[in-house]
N, C-alpha and C positions, 0 to 999 in steps of 0.2 A: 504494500500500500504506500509506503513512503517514497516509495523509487516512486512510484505513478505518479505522486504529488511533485518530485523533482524533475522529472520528463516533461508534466506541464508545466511547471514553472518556467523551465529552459524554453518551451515553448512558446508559449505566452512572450520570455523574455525578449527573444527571435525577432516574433513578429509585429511585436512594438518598435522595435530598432528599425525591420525593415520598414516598416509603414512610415515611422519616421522620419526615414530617408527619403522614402519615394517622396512625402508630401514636402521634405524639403525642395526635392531635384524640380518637383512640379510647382513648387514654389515660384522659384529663378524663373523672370522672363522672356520665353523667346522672344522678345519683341530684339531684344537685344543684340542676339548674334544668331546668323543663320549658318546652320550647318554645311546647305546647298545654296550654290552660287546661281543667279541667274543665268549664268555663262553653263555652267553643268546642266541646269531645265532646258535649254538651248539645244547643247550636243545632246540629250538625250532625244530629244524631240525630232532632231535630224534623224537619228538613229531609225527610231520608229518610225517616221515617215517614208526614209530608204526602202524597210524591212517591207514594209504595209503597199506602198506603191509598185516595188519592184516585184514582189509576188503577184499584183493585179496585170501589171502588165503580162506578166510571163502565162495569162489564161487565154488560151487562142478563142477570136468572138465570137464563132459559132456554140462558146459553151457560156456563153453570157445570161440564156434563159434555163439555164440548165437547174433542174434540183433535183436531187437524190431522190427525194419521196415527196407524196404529197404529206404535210401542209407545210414542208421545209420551203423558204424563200429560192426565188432563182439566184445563182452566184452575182448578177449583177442586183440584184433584189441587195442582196446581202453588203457588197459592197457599197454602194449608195446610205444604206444604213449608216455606216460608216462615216459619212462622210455627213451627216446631218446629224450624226451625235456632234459631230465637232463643231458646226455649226451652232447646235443646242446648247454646248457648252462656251459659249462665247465669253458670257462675263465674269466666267471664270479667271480670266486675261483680261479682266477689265474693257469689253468690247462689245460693241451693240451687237446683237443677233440680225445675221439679215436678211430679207427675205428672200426665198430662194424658189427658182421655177421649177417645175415636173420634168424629169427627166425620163426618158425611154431607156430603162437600166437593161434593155439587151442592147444597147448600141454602148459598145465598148471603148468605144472614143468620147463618148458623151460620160461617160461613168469613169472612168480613169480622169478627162477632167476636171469633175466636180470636186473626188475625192483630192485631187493633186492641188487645187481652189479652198479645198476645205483645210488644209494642211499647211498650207501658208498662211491663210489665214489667221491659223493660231499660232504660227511661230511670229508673226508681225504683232498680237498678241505680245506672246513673251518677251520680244524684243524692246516692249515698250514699258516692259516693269523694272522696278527696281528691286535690289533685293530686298528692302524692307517691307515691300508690300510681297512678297513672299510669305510673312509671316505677320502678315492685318489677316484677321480674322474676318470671316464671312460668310453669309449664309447663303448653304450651298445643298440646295434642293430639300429642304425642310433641317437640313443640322449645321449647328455653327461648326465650323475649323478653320484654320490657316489656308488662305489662298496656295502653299504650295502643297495641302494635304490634299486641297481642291484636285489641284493638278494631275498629284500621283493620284486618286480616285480616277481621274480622267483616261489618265493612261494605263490604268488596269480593264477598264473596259475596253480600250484598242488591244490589249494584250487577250481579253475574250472572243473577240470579235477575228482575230489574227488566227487564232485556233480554228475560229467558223473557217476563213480563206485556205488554212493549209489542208483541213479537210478534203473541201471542194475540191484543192489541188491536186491531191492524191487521189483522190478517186477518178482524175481524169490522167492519172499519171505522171502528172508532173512535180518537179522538185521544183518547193518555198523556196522561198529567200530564204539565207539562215538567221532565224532568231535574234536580235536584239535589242531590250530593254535598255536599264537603266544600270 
């Protein structure tokens, strides 16, 4: 019985230190110092834009209305998606959303432009932040965080969406671009 009282004790003692810690560490303001450079959201943004457009081009366009099953979207379905998240995520980059025309997502030149429109768009975005607004807080689709959590939020859905493309790819036998994040 006494060990069990000393076990939690130690316990207990543990996890007051650690708690203590953390709500110090969350104490300290990121406002302060950013981890990630604007210059780093930049190249990785290239990255992903590389990865994301150089696999779109490499789908020859007769497979532009293509989908595996029904009710899965046609590969241009799918990329166009793509390319109006990025859109939708505009103020994330501190940028108006802006209104964008219907596109015929089996015309593969229409839908590699949008998306390669849509991509710039957000790096002219980044290009216009500073890093302190990196780390301004905002509210980003019902929950506060820091516009660069914003960000990486953003680019984890291109990182979902990149999965949907390499799919496609493969199923029509061709080799993605290779993979790169952040």
């Amino acid at each position: 019985m006494k060990r069990n009282v000393i076990w939690m004790g130690l316990f207990l003692l543990l996890t007051t230190a650690c708690g203590t810690t953390q709500n110090k560490t969350n104490a300290e303001s990121p406002q302060e110092n950013t981890p990630i450079t604007k210059e780093q959201v930049l190249a990785a943004w290239e990255r992903m834009t590389n990865m994301v457009i150089n696999s779109t081009e490499k789908m020859p366009a007769e497979f532009f209305s293509y989908s595996p099953i029904e009710p899965l979207a046609s590969y241009g379905a799918l990329v166009n998606h793509t390319a109006g998240a990025n859109y939708l995520f505009a103020a994330t980059v501190k940028l108006e959303r802006p209104e964008q025309n219907e596109i015929d997502t089996d015309d593969k030149e229409a839908v590699v432009g949008n998306l390669s429109a849509s991509f710039k768009f957000i790096k002219n975005g980044i290009q216009q932040l500073t890093n302190k607004d990196l780390n301004e807080e905002i509210e980003w689709f019902g929950s506060n965080m820091s516009r660069l959590n914003a960000i990486l939020t953003m680019t984890d859905h291109l990182q979902r969406e990149y999965g949907k493309n390499i799919t496609y790819l493969r199923l029509k036998g061709i080799e993605p671009e290779r993979s790169a994040g952040w």
